[in-house]
C-alpha positions in Angstrom: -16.3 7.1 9.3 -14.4 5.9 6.6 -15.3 3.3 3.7 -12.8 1.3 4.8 -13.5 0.5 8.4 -16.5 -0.9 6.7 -14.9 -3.2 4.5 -13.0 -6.5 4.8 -11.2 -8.5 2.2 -11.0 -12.2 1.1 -10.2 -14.2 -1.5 -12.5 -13.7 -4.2 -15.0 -17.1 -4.9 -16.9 -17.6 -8.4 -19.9 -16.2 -6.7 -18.0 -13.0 -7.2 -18.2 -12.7 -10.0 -20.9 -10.4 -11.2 -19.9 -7.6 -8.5 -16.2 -7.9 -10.3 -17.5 -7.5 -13.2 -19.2 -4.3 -13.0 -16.3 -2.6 -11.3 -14.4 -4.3 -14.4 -16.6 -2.9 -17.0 -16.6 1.1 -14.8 -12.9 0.3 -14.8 -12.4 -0.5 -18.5 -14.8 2.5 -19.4 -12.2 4.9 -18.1 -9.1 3.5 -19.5 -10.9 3.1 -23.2 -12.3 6.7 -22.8 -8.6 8.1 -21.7 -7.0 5.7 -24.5 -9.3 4.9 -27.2 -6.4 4.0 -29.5 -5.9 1.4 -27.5 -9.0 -0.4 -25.1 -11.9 -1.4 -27.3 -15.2 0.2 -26.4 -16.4 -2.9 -25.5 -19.6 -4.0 -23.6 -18.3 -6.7 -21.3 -15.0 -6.2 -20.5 -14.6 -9.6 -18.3 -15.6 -12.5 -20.1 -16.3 -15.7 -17.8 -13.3 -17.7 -19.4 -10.8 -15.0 -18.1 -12.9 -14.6 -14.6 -12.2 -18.3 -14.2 -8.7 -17.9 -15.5 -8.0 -15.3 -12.5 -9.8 -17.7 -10.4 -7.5 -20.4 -11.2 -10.4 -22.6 -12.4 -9.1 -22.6 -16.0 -5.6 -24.0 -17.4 -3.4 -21.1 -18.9 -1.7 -22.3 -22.6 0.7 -24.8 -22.5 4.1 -24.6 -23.6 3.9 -26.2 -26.7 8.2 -26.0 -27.4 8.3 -24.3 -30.1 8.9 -21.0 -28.6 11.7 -20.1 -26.1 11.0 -20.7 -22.2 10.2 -17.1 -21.1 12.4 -15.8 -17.9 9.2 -15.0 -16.2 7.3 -17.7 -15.5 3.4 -18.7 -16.3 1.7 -15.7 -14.2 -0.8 -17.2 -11.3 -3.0 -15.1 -10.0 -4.2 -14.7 -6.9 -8.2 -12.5 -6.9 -9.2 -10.8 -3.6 -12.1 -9.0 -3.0 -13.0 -6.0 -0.4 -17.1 -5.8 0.4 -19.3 -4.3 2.9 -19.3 -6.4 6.3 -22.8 -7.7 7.9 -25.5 -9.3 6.4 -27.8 -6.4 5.8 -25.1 -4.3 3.5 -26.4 -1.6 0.8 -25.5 -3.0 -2.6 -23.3 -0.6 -4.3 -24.0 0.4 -7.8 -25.5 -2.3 -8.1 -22.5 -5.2 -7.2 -24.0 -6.8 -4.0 -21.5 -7.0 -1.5 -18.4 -6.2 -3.3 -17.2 -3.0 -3.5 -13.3 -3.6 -5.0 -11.2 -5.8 -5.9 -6.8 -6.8 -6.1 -5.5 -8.8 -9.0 -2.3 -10.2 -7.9 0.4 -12.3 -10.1 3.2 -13.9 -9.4 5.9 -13.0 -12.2 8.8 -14.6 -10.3 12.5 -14.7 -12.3 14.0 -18.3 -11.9 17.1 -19.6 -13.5 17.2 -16.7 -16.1 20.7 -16.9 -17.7 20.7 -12.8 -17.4 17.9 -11.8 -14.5 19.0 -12.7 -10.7 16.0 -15.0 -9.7 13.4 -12.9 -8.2 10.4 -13.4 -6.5 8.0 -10.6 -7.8 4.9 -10.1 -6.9 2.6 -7.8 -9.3 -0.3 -5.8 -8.9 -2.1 -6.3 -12.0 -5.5 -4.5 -11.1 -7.0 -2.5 -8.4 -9.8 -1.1 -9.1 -12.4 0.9 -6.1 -16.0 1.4 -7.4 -16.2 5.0 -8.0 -18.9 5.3 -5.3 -15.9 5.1 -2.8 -13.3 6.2 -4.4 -11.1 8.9 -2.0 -12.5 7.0 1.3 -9.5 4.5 2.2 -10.3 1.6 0.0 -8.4 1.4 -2.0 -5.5 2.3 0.7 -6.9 -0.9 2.5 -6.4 -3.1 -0.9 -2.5 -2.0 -1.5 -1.4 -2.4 2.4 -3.0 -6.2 1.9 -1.4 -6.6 -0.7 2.0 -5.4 0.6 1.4 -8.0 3.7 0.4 -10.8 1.7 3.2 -10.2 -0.6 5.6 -10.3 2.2 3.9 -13.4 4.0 4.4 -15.4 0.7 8.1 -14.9 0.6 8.0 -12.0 -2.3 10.7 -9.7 -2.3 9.1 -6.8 -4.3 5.5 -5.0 -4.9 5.5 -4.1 -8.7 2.7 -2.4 -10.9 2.2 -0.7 -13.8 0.3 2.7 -14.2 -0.8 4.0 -17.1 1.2 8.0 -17.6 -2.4 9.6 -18.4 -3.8 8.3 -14.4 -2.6 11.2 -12.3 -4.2 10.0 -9.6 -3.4 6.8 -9.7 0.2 7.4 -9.6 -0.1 9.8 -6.5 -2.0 6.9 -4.8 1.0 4.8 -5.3 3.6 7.3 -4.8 2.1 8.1 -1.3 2.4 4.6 -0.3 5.8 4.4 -0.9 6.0 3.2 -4.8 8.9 4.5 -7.2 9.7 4.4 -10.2 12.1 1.9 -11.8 11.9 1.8 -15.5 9.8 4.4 -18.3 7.8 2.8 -21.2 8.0 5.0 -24.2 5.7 4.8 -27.2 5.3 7.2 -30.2 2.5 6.6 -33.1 4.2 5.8 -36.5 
């Protein structure tokens, strides 16, 4: 049987919030030791201010004028969760009940003197505990995703993977992802 058949997924709550942030911190451990030039090795990698922000529970920085309007507005996000169903659930590695989780923004265009408005909704973070990694979760997250993208009116699925995750961009690939633009960078 698969992980996922095991799994359901809701709306993360602030009791979350230490299973999210171990899978954060594994998470975070991977991208600093694949790019140490530019993640911090760092020992908390999801500080409470920017759990609540995710959450919704904190104000993001107002507009104070003195910079243009950006195109894209303020992001909102919107944190989901996947853990084990029933009561009497094994902890994995540690993070109770929660074994993954989506971080989802809205980066809509709207009255952009260039952009077409657009309602985009981005996947910011996906991240599967490694104990289940390969065993559907993660499968489960982005076809959620896709659905609740559609359900709210979006009218594209966009994300950002980094060139080094292989695997990451066959997992997206395979469900139907392609790329639209190529981010260049060269040390100088």
């Amino acid at each position: 049987m698969s992980a996922a058949s095991e799994v359901s997924i809701r709306p993360a709550a602030a009791g979350d919030y230490e299973g999210i942030r171990i899978l954060k911190n594994e998470i975070h451990a991977m991208h600093a030791a694949a790019r140490p030039d530019f993640f911090k090795p760092v020992a908390e990698a999801l500080p409470e201010e920017l759990f609540a922000l995710w959450l919704g529970a904190a104000e993001e920085p107002k507009d104070t004028g003195d910079a243009p309007a950006s195109p894209v507005g303020r992001a909102r996000y919107s944190l989901y969760i996947a853990e084990r169903r029933g009561a009497d659930a094994e902890p994995v590695a540690g993070s109770a009940s929660v074994v993954a989780y989506l971080l989802m923004a809205d980066a809509s265009f709207s009255g952009d003197p260039v952009y077409r408005d657009r309602r985009r909704w981005v996947l910011e973070e996906l991240c599967v505990g490694e104990a289940l990694r390969g065993r559907g979760v993660g499968s489960l997250l982005f076809d959620f995703a896709e659905e609740e993208g559609r359900r709210l009116g979006y009218v594209s699925l966009e994300l950002s993977v980094w060139a080094w995750n292989a695997a990451a961009t066959r997992f997206y690939r395979r469900r139907g992802m392609s790329a639209r633009t190529t981010r260049f960078e060269k040390t100088i």
